[in-house]
N, C-alpha and C positions, 0 to 999 in steps of 0.2 A: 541882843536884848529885845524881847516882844513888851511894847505897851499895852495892858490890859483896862478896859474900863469896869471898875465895879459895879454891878447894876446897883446895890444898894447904896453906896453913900458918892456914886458917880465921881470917883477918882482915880488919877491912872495908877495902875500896878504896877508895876516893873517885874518883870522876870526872863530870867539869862535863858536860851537855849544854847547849847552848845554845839558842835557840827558833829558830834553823836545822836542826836537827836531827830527822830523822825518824826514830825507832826503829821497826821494822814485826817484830820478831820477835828472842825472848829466851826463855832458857833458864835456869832456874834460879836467876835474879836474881845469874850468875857472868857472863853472857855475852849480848852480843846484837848485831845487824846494825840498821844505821841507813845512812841517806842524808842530805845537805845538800840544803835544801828549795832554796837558791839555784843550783845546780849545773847547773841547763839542766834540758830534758824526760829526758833518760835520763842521769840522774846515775851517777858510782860508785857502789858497796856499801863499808862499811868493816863491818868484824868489832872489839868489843872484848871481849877476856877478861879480867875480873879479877887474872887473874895478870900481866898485862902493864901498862906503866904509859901505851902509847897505843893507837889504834887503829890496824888497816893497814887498807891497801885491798885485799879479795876476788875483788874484779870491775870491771871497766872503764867496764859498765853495770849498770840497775839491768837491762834485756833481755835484759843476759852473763847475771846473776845466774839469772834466773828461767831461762833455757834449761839451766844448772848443772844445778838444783836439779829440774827437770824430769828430767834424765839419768841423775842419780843415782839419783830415786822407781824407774824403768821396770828399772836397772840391778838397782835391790835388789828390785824384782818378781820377774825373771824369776831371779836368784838364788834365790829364794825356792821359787819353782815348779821348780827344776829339782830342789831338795834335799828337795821332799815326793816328790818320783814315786817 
């Protein structure tokens, strides 16, 4: 069981992982992305936030996921660079 704290009303959450479960990336001990170890070679992504009481699913693949998250970096790069010039 992972305890969660809610940022909004600062209470612990409770939520089961189970040993299918691969958490690869979390935020603050409020949030974090995991995949089902059973799920095939390119499993979904599911998101859970503390504030909610399950997970959803983010991405189709864990490949969606990572192509995402690639998008986003290059996105907020070049955001980045255009607002120093």
């Amino acid at each position: 069981m992972l305890e969660a704290l809610d940022p909004s009303t600062h209470e612990v959450v409770n939520f089961v992982l189970t040993d299918q479960m691969f958490v690869f990336l979390e935020s603050d001990g409020s949030q974090f992305l995991f995949f089902y170890l059973n799920a095939g070679d390119d499993p979904p992504v599911f998101l859970y936030e503390s504030s909610g009481e399950d997970a959803r699913q983010i991405a189709g693949s864990f490949n969606t996921w990572i192509q995402m998250w690639i998008d986003t970096v290059i996105t907020t790069q070049k955001k980045l660079s255009q607002a120093s010039q």
